[in-house]
N, C-alpha and C positions, 0 to 999 in steps of 0.2 A: 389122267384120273380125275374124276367130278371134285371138285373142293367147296366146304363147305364152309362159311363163316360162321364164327358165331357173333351173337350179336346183344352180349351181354351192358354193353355200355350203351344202349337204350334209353332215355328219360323214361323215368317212373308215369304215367299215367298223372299224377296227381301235382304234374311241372308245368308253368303259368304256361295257357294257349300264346303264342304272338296275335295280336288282333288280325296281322292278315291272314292266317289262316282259314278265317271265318269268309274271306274276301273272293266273290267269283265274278268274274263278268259274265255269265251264260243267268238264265234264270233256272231255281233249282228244282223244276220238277218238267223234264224233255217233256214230249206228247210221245203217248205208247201205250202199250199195254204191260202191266204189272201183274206178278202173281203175289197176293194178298194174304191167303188161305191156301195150307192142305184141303184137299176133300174132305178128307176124316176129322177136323180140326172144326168142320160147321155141321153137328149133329140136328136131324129134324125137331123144330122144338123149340131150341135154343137161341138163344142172342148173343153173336159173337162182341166184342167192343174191339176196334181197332184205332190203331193214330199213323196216317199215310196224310203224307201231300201240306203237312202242315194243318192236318184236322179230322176232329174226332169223328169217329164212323161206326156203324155197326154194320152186323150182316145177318143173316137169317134165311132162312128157305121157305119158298108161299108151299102152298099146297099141294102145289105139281112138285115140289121137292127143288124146284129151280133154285140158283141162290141168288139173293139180291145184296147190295155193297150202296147204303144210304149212308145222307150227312144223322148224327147223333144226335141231333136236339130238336125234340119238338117246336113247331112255331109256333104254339098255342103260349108256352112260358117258358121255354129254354130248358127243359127238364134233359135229362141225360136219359135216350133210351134202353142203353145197354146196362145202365145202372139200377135195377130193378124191374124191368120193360119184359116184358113176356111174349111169345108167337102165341096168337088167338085165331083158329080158323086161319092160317096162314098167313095172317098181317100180323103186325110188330103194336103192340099195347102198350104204350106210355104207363110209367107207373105213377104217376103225378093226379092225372085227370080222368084218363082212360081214353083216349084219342086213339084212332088206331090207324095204321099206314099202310097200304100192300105196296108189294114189292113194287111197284109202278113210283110208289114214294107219295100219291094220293091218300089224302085221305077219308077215308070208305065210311067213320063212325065218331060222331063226337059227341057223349053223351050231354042229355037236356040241351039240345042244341035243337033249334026250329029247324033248320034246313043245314045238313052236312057244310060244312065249311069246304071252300074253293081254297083249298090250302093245299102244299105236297112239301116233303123235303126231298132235296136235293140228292144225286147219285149217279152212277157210274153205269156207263154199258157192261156187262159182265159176261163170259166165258167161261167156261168148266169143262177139262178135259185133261186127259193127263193125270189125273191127280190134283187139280190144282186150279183155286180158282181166281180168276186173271181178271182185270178192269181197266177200264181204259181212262185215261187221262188224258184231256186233249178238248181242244172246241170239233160240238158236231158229233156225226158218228164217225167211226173208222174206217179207214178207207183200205185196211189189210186185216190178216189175221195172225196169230202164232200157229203155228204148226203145231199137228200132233206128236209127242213125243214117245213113241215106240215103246220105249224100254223101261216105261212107265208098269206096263202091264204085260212084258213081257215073261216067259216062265225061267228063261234061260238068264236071266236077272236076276240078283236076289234084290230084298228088299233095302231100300236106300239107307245110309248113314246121313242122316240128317242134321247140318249145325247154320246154326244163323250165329251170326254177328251184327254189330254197329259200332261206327266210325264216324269220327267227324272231320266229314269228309263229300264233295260234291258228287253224286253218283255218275256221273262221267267218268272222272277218274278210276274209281272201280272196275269199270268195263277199259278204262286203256290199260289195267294191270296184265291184260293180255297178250298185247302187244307191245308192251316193255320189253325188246330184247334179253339186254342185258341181266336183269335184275332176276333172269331164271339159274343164272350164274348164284350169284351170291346170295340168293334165298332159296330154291328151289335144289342146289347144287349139281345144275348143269354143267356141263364139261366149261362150253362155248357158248356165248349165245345162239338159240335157234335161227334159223336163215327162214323166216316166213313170209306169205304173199298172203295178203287183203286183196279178197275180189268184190268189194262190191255190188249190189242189185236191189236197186229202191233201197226199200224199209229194211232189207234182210243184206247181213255181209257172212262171209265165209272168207275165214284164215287157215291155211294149210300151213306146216312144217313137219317137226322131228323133236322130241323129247329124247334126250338119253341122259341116263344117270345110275347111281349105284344102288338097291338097297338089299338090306340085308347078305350083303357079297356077292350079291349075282347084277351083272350089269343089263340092267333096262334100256333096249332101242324101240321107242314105241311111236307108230305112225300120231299125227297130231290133228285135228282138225273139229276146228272151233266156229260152228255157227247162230249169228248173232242175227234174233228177232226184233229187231226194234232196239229202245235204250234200256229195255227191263228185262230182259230173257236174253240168253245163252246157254246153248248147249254142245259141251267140250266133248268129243270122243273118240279117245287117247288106246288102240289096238299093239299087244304085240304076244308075242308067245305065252312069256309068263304071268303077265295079267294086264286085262281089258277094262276098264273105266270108261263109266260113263258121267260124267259132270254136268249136272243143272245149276246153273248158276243166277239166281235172282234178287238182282238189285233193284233196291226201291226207295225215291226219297223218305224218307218220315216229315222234317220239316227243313227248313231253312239251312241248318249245319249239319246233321246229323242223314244219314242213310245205311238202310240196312242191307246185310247180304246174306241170302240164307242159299246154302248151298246143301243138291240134293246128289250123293253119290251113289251109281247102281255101278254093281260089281260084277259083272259076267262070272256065273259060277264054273268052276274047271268039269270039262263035261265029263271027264276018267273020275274025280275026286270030288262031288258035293259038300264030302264033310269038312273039306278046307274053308269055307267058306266064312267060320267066325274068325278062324285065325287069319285068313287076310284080311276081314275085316278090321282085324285086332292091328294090324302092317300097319295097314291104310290109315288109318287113326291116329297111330303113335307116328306117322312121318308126313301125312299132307296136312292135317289139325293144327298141329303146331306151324307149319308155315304159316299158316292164314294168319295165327295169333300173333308171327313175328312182322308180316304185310299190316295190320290193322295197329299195332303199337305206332310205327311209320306213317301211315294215314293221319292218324289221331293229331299229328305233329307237322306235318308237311304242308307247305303252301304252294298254291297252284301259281304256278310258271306261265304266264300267257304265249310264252315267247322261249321256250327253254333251250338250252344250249346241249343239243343232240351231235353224236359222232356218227360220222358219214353211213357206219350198219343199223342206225337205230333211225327207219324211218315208218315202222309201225306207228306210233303216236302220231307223228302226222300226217299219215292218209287214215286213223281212225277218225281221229277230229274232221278232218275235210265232210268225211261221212255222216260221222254224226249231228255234226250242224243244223241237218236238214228237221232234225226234233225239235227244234226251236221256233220261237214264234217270228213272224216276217217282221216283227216291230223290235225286233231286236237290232240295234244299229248295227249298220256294217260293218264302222272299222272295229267292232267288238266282235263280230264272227272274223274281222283279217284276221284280228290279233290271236284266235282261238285255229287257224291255218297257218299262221306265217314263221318262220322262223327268224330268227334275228341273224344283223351280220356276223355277227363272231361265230353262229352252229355254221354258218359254210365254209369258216374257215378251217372248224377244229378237226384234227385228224388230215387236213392235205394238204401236211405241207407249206401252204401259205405266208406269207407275213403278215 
């Protein structure tokens, strides 16, 4: 029978960090692409203000409706353009001077100015699809894409429950909470830990297993498989009789300590019963929400292990890592990606046995 712990002896949120919490040896924003933005979240018109990657940003759409993801501050005087900056004729209007930027990050108009200034701010390659719009982070352009995500705008979907968080915590770690065996046991109240296989392929991995567990008194065996686009996107989707999920999962640095995760969940409606639909969603709420909340209390607190001491079923975490690596920049020294693959001597011994 699934056992659930509870996990009330927690540290309050407001109990002193350890300094090395703070402490990574990777650098803290992979190359990838990130989704930044719902669709709906950047109205034509508008000036979104965002803070990714450790700096201030806006976004806005030119006149073809495209969205653009620039740095915030004018290079005329440092002006903030999401903080009073307006969309004029589809570029981004400084409210300080009146400098204007198209989505190119040029810019196109600087008033009482003899000849346009050879000046642009800084930004991202950007994508939009899904729902969602995505940037890339990384030297150069991209050399892959995200996939389109179906069930996006599928009818046989309802629409998503949508919850972000933030953790201070390296977004790495976020994406190996997948592949933590174990810890579907004692947060998620898995029977056993799942038995899963990492295939990965370049830029893109895919994890197969098995979820089962209890709610509401009917027991859940639901197929499992989780694929992962790069180090910012993931998309889980968990099939079985009594209900179908579909998991968008998007982690994104903010800066140095902190990264966010906004998780986007579509529900396959019951094709006999539509009108079940808010009360599973009411389920779904009241029992995956709160795990996240009980995973991010944990984050908020926990220090990254370069070298952790794994028993012999838990080797998800390091063939995510081995994979993930490849996000990183080639100037990142080596024995700091060993250390981010290798296990120490004690995890080969614990669990067989050994002296």
């Amino acid at each position: 029978m699934p056992f659930r712990r509870g996990h009330d002896s927690l540290p309050d949120p407001a109990l002193p960090r350890d300094p090395r919490a703070d402490e990574y040896p990777m650098p803290p924003v992979p190359y990838g692409w990130y989704a930044v933005l719902r669709s709906a979240e950047l109205r034509p018109g508008r000036v979104a203000s965002l803070h990714y990657f450790g700096r201030a940003l806006i976004a806005f759409r030119g006149a073809d409706g495209q969205p653009a993801v620039r740095d915030a501050h004018c290079p005329h005087y440092g002006a903030h353009l999401g903080v009073g900056g307006k969309v004029v004729d589809g570029t981004v209007e400084c409210p300080f001077h009146g400098w204007r930027f198209g989505t190119d990050g040029k810019c196109v108009e600087a008033p009482f100015a003899l000849r346009t200034p050879k000046v642009s701010i800084g930004g991202f390659p950007v994508r939009e699809h899904s729902g969602l719009v995505f940037v890339y982070a990384g030297p150069g352009e991209p050399s892959w894409e995200v996939p389109e995500i179906p069930e996006a705008a599928a009818r046989d979907f309802a629409k998503p429950i949508d919850d972000t968080c933030r953790a201070r915590i390296h977004v790495q770690e976020m994406r190996e909470n997948i592949v933590d065996e174990s810890h579907f046991h004692f947060i998620h109240g898995q029977s056993e830990p799942p038995v899963q296989d990492l295939r990965p392929d370049g830029p893109f991995a895919e994890v197969r297993g098995r979820i089962g567990r209890r709610v509401l008194g009917r027991d859940i065996n639901n197929s499992f498989d989780a694929f992962m686009y790069g180090p910012g996107v993931m998309v889980v989707r968990s099939h079985g009789p009594v209900l179908s999920v579909t998991a968008v999962a998007l982690t994104t640095p903010v800066d140095d300590r902190t990264s966010e995760m906004r998780m986007l969940y579509y529900l396959r409606k019951p094709a006999r019963l539509p009108l079940l639909v808010p009360l599973l969603k009411l389920v779904f709420r009241a029992e995956a929400l709160g795990e996240v909340r009980e995973e991010v209390r944990i984050w908020d607190h926990k220090i990254h292990q370069p070298r952790p001491v794994l028993l012999p079923h838990e080797k998800g975490i390091r063939a995510l890592r081995r994979w993930y690596a490849q996000f990183y920049p080639s100037e990142v020294p080596a024995e700091q990606l060993r250390d981010l693959n290798s296990r120490s001597e004690v995890e080969t011994r614990v669990g067989t046995g050994s002296d």
